[in-house]
C-alpha positions as CSV (number, residue, x, y, z in Angstrom):
1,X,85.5,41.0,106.5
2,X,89.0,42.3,107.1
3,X,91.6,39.9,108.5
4,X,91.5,41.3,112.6
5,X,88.3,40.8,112.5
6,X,88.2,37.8,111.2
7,X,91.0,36.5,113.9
8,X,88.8,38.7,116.7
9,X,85.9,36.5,116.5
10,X,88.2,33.2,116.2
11,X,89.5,34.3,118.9
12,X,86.4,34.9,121.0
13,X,85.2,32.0,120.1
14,X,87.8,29.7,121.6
15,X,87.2,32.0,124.3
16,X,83.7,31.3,125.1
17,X,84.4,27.2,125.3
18,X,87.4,28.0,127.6
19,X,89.5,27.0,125.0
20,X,93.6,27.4,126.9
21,X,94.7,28.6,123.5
22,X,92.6,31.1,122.8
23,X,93.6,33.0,126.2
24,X,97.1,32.7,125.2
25,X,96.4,33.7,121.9
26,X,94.4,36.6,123.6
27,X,97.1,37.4,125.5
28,X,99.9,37.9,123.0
29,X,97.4,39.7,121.2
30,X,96.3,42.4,123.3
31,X,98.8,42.7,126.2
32,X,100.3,45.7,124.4
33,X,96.5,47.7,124.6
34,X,96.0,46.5,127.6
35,X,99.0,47.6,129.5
36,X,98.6,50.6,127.8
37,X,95.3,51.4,128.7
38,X,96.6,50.8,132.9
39,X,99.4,53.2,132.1
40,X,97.2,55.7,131.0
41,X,94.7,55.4,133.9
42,X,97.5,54.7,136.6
43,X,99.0,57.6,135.0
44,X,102.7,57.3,136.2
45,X,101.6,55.6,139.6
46,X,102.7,52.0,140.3
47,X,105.3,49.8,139.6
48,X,106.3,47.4,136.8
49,X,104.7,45.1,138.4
50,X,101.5,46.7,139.3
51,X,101.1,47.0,135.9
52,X,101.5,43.2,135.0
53,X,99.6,42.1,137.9
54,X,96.5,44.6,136.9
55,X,97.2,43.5,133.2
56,X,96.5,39.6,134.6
57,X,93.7,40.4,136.4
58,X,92.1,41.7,133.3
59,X,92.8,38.3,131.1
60,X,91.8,36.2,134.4
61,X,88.2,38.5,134.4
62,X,88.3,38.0,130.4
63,X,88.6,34.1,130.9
64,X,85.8,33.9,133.7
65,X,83.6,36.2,131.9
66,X,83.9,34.5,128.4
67,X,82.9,31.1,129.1
């Protein structure tokens, strides 16, 4: 198994026991795709911090749905 993989499913692991680190961890990880992905579908709509606060409310879904 290749490396990102490997930390993907550490990483959803210490999700699923609500482990604090592993949504910081998650975070640094994939904020770049996921405020990438709202730019995208926002598509030049919204402010700066639109963006972060739709970013947020996808980690805050991610940590509710995981454990």
């Amino acid at each position: 198994m290749n490396l990102k993989k490997e930390i993907d499913k550490k990483l959803l692991a210490a999700l699923r026991v609500q482990d604090p680190h592993g949504l910081e961890s998650a975070i640094n990880r994939y904020s770049p795709y996921v405020a990438g992905a709202i730019r995208k579908v926002l598509g030049g709509f919204g402010t700066q911090e639109d963006l972060e606060e739709l970013a947020s409310d996808v980690f805050v879904a991610l940590w509710q749905s995981a454990g």
